[in-house]
C-alpha positions as CSV (number, residue, x, y, z in Angstrom):
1,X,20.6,0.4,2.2
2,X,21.2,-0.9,6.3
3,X,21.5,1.8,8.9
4,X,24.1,1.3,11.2
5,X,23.6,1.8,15.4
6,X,26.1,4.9,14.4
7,X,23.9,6.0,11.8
8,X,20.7,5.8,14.4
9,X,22.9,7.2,17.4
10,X,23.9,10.6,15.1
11,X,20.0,10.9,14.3
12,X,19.0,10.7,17.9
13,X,21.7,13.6,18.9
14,X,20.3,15.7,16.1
15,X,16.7,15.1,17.4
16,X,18.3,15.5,20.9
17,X,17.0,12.4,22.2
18,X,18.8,10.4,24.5
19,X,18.6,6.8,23.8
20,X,19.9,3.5,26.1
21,X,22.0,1.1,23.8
22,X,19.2,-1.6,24.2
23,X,16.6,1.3,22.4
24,X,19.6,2.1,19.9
25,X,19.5,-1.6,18.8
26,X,15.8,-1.5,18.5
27,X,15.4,1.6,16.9
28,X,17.7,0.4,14.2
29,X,16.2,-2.6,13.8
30,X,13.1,-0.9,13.5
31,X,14.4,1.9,11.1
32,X,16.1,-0.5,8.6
33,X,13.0,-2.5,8.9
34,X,11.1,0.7,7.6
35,X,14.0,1.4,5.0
36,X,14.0,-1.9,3.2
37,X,10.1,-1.6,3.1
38,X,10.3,2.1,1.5
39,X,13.1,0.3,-1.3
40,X,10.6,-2.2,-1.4
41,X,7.8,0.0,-2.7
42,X,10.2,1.7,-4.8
43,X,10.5,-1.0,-6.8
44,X,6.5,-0.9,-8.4
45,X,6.2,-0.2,-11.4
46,X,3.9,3.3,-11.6
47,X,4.6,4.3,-15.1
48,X,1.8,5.8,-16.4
49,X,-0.1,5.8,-13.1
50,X,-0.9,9.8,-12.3
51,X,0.3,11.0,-8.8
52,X,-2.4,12.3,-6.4
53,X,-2.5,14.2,-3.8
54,X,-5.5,12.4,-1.7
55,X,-6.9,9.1,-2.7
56,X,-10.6,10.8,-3.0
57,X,-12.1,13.0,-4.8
58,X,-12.0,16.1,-2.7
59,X,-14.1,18.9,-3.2
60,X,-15.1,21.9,-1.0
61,X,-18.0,22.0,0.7
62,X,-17.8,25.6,2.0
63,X,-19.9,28.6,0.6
64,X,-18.6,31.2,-1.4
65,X,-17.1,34.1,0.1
66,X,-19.9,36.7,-0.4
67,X,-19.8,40.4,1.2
68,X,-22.7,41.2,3.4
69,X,-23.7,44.1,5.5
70,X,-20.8,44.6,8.1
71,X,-22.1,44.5,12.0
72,X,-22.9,47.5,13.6
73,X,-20.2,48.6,16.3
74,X,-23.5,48.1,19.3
75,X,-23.9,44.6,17.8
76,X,-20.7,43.3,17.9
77,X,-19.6,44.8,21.2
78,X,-23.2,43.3,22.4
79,X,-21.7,40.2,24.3
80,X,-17.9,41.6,25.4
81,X,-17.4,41.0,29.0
82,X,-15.4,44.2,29.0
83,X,-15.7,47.3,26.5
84,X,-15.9,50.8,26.2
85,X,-17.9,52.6,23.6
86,X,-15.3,52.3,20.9
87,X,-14.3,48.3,21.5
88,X,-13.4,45.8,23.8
89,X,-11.0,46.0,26.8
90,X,-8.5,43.6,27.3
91,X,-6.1,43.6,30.2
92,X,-2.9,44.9,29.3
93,X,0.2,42.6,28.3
94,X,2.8,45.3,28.2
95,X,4.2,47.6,31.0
């Protein structure tokens, strides 16, 4: 498959990108040049090969989600820069 400069001009006005006619001719030389390598890799035979979804083995490294004691209110109001006795104040975003 070979892009055209039409072909790149309609994707630039759907990205909304304004493009000179010297970047139109390199951006379709460029794009077909990353087409015919996509057709190229198409072309491998994977049968049998399983498809992953990272190359490693990934594995979580975080600690389970445990419930705990919850904070007292005076402990985690303890370092608001602004707060009344029920929570913090925050300047107002809405008339």
């Amino acid at each position: 498959m070979s892009l055209s400069n039409d072909d790149v001009a309609k994707v630039a006005l759907l990205a909304r990108l304004r493009v000179s006619p010297e970047e139109l001719a390199t951006f379709t030389g460029q794009l077909n040049s990353i087409v015919d390598y996509v057709a190229h890799l198409q072309e491998v035979d994977t049968e049998g090969v399983e498809p992953l979804a990272h190359g490693i083995d990934v594995r979580n490294v975080f600690r389970d989600d445990a419930r705990g004691e919850p904070l007292s209110r005076e402990d985690a109001l303890a370092n608001a820069p602004k707060r009344n006795a029920t929570g913090f104040l925050v300047p107002a975003v809405l008339e």
